[in-house]
C-alpha positions in Angstrom: 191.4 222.1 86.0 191.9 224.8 82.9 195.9 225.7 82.7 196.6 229.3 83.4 200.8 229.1 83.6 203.6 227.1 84.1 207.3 226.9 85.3 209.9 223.9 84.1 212.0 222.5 86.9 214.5 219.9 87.1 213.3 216.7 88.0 215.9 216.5 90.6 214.4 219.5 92.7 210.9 218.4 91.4 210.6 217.5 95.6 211.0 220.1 96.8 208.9 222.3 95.3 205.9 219.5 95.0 206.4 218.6 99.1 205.6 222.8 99.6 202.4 223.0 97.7 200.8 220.3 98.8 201.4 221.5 102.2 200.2 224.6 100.9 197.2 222.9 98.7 197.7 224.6 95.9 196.6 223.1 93.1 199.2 221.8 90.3 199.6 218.8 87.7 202.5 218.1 86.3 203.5 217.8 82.4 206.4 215.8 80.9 205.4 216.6 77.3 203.5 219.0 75.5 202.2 219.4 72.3 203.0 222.8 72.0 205.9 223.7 74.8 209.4 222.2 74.5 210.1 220.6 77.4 213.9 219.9 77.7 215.4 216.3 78.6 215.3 216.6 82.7 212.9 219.1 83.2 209.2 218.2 84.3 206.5 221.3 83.6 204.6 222.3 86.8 201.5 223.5 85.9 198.9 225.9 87.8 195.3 226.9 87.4 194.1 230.5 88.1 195.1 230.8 91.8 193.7 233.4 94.2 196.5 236.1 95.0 197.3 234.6 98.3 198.1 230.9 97.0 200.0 232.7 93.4 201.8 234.9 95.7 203.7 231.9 97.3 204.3 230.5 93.9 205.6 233.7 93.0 207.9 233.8 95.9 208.9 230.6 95.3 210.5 230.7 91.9 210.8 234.2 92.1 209.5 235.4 89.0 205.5 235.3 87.2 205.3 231.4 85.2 205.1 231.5 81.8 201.5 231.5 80.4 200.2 227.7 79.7 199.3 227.2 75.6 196.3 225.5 74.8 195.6 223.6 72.0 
């Protein structure tokens, strides 16, 4: 899976969000570390390919805003 963006969320409402799209199956890994992003103490990095518009349009609604573009090394 190639990284297009990503959004940090606390581990404690990491359920939630994982529980919706894998109902939804869209595609994600998550990211405790990085080699380039600094993931604060608490937070987990939830990571998303290039999604067609209708499966990025619920991620959208669900955080609310576009994620932030994924760095590769």
């Amino acid at each position: 899976m190639v990284h297009s963006c990503f959004y940090l969320v606390r581990k404690s409402r990491l359920p939630r969000y994982t529980r919706k799209f894998i109902r939804f199956r869209i595609p994600f890994v998550l990211e405790e570390t990085h080699r380039i992003i600094s993931i604060p103490d608490g937070y987990v990095a939830l990571v998303f390919p290039d999604l067609p518009a209708r499966q990025y349009q619920l991620v959208f609604r669900t955080f609310g805003y576009d994620g932030l573009p994924y760095l590769h090394v």
